[in-house]
C-alpha positions as CSV (number, residue, x, y, z in Angstrom):
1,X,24.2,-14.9,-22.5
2,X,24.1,-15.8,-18.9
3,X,20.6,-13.7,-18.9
4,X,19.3,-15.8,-21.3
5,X,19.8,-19.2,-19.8
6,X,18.6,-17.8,-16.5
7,X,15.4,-17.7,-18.7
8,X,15.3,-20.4,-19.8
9,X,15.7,-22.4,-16.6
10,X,13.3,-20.6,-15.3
11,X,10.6,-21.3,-17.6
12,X,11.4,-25.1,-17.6
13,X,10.9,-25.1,-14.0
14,X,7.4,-22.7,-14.2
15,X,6.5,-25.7,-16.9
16,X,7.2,-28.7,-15.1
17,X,7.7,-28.1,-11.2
18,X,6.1,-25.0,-10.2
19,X,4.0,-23.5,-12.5
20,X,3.7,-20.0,-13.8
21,X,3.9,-17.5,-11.5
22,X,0.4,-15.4,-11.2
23,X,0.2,-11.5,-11.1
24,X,0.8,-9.4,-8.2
25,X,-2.3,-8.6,-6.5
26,X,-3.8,-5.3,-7.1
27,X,-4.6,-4.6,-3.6
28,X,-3.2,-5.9,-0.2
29,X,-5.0,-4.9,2.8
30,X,-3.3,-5.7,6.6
31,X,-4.2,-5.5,10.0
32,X,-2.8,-6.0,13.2
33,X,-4.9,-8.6,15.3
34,X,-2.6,-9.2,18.3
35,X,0.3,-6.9,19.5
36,X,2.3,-8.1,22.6
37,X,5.5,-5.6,23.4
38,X,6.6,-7.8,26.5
39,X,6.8,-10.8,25.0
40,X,9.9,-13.2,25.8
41,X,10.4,-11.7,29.4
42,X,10.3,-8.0,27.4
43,X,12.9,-8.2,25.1
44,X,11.0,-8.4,21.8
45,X,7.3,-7.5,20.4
46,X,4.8,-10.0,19.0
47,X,2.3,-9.2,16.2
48,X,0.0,-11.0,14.5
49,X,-0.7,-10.0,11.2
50,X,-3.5,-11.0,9.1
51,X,-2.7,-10.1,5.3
52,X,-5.5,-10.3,2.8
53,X,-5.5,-10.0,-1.1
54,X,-7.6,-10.1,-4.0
55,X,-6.2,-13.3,-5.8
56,X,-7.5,-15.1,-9.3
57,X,-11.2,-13.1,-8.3
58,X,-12.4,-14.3,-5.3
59,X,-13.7,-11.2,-3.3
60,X,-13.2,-12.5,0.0
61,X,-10.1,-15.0,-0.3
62,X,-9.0,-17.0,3.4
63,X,-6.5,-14.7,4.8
64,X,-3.3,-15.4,5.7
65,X,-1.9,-15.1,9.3
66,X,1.6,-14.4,10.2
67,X,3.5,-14.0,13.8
68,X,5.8,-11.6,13.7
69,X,8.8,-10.9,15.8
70,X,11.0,-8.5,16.4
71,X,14.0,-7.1,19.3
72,X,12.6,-4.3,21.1
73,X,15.4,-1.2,21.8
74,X,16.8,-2.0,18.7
75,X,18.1,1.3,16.2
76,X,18.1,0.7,12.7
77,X,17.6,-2.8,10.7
78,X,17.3,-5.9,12.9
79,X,16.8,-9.5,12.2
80,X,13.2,-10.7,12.8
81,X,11.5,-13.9,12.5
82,X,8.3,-14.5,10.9
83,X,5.8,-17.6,11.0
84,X,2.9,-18.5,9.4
85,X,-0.2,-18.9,12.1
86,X,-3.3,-19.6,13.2
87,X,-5.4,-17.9,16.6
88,X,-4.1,-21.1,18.4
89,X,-0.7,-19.5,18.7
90,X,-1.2,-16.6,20.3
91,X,-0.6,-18.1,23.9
92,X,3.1,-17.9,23.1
């Protein structure tokens, strides 16, 4: 029962807050545009990531940039911390 009233909550809010929820992408292509394994002082590496997608048929859709960090010398999974970006940020 609880299953089906997830449902149902879910589609109310797809109908009147969010929206339905489109189709994952068929293919997802990333690169790395900016790798920094000293950043902060050498404890941590800095990527930025630029993911693009094919979404609702455009060929060529904006990518999307994200900064990614994570601990260097860590063993197994860490914590990292992820940011949506632009070029501007990659002074840090």
């Amino acid at each position: 029962m609880a299953g089906e009233a997830e449902a149902g909550v879910e589609e109310l809010f797809q109908h009147y807050m969010y929206g339905t929820q489109p189709d994952a992408p068929a293919v997802i292509a990333s690169q790395v545009l900016h790798e920094d394994k000293q950043a902060f002082g050498g404890l941590a590496t800095l990527r930025e990531i630029e993911l693009r997608f094919d979404v609702a048929g455009y060929k060529e859709p904006a990518p999307i940039r994200l900064l990614l960090t994570t601990p260097n010398g860590a063993r197994g999974p860490v914590p990292c911390f992820v940011a949506s970006t632009s070029r501007a940020t990659r002074r840090l």
